[in-house]
C-alpha positions as a printed NumPy array, in Angstrom:
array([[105.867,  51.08 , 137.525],
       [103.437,  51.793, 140.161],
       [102.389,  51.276, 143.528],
       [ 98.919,  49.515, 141.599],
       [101.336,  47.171, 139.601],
       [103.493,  46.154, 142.754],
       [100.88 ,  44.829, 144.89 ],
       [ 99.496,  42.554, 141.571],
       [102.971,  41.528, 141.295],
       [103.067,  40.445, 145.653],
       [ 99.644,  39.283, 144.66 ],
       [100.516,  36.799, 142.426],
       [103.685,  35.782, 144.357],
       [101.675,  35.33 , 147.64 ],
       [ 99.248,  32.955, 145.95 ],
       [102.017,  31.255, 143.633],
       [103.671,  30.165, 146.98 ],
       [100.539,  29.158, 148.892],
       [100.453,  32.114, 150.37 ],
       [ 97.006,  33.931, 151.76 ],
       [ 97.57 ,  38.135, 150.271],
       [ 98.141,  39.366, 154.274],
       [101.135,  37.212, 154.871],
       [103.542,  39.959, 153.383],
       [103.678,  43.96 , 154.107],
       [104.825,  46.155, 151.429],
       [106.782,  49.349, 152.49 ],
       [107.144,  51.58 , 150.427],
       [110.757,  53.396, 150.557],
       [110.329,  56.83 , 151.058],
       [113.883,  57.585, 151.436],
       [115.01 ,  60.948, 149.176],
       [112.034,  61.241, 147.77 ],
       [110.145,  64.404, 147.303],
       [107.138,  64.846, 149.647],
       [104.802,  65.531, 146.763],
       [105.298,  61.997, 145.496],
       [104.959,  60.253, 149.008],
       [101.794,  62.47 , 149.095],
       [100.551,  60.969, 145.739],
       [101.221,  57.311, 147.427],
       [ 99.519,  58.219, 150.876],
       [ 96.729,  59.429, 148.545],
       [ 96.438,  56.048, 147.191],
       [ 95.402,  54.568, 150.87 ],
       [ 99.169,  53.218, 151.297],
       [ 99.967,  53.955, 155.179],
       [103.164,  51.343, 155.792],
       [106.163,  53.726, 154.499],
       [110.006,  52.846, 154.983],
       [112.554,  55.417, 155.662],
       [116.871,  55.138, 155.95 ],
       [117.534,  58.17 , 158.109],
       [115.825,  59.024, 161.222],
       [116.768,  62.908, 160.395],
       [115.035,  62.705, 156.93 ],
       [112.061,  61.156, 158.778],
       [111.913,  63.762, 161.438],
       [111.593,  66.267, 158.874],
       [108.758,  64.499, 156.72 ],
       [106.671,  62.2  , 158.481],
       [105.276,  64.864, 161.404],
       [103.546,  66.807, 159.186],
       [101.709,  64.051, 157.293],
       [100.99 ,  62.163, 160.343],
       [ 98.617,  65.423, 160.619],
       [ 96.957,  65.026, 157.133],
       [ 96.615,  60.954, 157.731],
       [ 95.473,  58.423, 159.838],
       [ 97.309,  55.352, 160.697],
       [100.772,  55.713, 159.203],
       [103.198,  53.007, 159.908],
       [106.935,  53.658, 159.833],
       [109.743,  51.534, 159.217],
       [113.315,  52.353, 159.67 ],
       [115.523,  50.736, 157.292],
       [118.764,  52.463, 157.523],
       [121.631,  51.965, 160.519],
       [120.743,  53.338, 163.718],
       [122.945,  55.436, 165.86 ],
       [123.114,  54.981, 169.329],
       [122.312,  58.557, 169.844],
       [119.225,  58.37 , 167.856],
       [117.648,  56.061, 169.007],
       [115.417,  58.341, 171.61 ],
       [114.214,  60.299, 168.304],
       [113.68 ,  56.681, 166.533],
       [111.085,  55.781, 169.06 ],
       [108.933,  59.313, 168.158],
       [108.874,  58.589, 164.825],
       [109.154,  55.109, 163.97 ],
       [106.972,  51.68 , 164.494],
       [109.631,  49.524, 163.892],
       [113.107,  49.651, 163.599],
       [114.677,  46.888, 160.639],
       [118.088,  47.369, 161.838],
       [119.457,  45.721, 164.921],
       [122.806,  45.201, 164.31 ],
       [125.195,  45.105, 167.537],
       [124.937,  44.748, 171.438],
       [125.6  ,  48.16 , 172.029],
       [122.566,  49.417, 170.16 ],
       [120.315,  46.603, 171.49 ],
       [121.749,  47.457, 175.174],
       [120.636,  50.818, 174.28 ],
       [117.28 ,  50.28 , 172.926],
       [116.649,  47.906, 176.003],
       [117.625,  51.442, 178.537],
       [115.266,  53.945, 176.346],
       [112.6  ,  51.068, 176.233],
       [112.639,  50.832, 179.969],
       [113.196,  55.039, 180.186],
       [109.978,  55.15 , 178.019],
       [107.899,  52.831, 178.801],
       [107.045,  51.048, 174.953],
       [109.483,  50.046, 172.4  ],
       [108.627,  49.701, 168.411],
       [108.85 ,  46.071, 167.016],
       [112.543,  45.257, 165.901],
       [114.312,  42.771, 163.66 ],
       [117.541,  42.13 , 163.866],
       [119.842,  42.31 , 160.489],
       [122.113,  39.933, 159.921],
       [124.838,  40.329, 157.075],
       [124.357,  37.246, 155.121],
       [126.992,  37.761, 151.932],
       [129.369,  38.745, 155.368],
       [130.049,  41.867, 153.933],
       [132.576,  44.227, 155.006],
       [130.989,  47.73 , 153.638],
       [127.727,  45.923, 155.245],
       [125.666,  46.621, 158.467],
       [124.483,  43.528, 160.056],
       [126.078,  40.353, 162.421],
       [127.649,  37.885, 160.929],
       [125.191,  34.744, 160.403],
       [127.596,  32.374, 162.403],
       [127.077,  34.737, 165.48 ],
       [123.45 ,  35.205, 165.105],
       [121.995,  32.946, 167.326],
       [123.77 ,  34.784, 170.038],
       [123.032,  37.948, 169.526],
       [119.634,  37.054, 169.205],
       [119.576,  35.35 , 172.575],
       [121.565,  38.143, 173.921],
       [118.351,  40.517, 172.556],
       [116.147,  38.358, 174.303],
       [117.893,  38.296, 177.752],
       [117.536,  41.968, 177.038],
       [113.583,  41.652, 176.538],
       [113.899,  43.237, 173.502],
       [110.585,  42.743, 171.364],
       [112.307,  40.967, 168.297],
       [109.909,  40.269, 165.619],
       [112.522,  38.925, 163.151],
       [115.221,  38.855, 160.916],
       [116.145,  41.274, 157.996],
       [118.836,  41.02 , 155.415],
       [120.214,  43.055, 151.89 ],
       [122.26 ,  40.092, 149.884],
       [124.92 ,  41.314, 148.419],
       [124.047,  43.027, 144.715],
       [126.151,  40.368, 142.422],
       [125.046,  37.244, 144.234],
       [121.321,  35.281, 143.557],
       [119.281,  36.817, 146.151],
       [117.49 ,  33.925, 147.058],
       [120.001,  31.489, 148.442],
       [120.19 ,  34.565, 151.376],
       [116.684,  34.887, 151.501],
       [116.899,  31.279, 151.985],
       [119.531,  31.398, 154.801],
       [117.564,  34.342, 156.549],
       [114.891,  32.241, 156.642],
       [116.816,  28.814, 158.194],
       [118.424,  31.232, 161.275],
       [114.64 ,  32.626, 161.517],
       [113.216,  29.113, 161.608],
       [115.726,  27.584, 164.217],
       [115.265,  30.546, 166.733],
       [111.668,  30.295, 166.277],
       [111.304,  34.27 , 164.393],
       [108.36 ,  34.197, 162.63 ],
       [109.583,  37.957, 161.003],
       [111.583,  38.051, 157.367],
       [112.081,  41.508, 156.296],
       [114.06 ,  40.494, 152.508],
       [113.377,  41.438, 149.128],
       [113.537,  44.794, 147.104],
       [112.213,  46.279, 143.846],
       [114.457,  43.532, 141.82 ],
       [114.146,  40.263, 143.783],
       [110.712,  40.725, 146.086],
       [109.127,  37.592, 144.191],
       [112.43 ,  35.452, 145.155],
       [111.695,  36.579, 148.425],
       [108.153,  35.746, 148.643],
       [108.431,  32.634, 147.861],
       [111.177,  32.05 , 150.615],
       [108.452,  33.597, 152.982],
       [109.547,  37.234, 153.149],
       [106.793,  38.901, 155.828],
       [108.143,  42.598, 154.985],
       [109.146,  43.679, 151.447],
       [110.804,  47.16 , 150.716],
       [110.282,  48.844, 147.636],
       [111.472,  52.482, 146.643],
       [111.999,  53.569, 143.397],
       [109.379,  51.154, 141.687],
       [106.759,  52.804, 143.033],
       [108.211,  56.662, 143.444],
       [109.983,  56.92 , 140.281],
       [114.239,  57.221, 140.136],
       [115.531,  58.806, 143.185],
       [116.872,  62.366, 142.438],
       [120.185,  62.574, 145.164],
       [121.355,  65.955, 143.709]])
């Protein structure tokens, strides 16, 4: 597949739902991919990239930030608490809230620094226990508890869990989005990003679809 054949695909989903074609951002999942392929991708005018580790990022993103204009970067992965200081260098907005003491964190380095990237919070919808992400029947919360914190949150992001239909999270994501009054739904992947769409994903993340196979030797 290609980067050319994804956005036809978000294209088609966008309008299928009644949807105008700037209601959803595609990132494109750089994560372990070789930097001559993300080069191919920036070459193709994409500029809204996604990334799981802010160490891989650091060691990427600087030097094409030279070469192009107007890169926009996600983080996707779990944030440490002793990262977060390098996430705010490199990253727009952080996908990953996941637990008061990273939110009370982000709240001190925000205040330290002076701006904070956009943030949504993940919640773990399939309650998983290998899974990042608060528990939906303690979201409303933590959300409150982010917004006592004047945290910027934008919205809500979720992975279901791989053997369960993706949509009936999307669709939960998007009912604890609605009620708190998040207008943000980062959901859907290289598999289910149409399923998503039409739930009203704002953010999909696709890797390997448009990169090729990831290559973690």
């Amino acid at each position: 597949m290609s980067l050319t054949e994804i956005t036809a695909r978000m294209d088609a989903a966008l309008s299928a739902a009644g949807r105008s074609a700037d209601s959803a951002a595609l990132i494109a999942v750089s994560k372990v991919q070789p930097d001559s392929r993300v080069e191919a991708v920036l070459q193709e005018g994409h500029r809204i990239f996604g990334e799981n580790r802010v160490q891989e990022a650091a060691g990427k993103w600087p030097a094409f930030r030279e070469k192009y204009d107007g890169i926009e970067l996600h983080l996707i992965g779990p944030l440490q608490t002793n990262k977060v200081r390098q996430a705010f260098e490199l990253f727009q907005v952080i996908h990953s809230v996941d637990r008061p003491k990273l939110a009370k964190t982000i709240a001190r380095i925000a205040e330290e620094e002076g701006h904070c990237p956009e943030l949504f919070i993940q919640i773990n919808t399939g309650e998983e226990d290998q899974k990042a992400g608060v528990s939906p029947k303690d979201a409303d919360d933590f959300i409150a508890e982010c917004r006592a914190l004047d945290l910027p949150i934008k919205g809500l992001m979720c992975i279901p869990p791989a053997e369960e239909e993706p949509s009936l999270h999307f669709a939960l994501l998007a009912k604890i989005a609605k009620r708190n009054d998040l207008a943000g739904l980062s959901m859907g992947m290289s598999g289910d990003f149409e399923s998503a769409i039409a739930q009203g994903a704002t953010h999909i993340r696709v890797g390997s679809a448009i990169f090729g196979e990831r290559d973690y030797g």
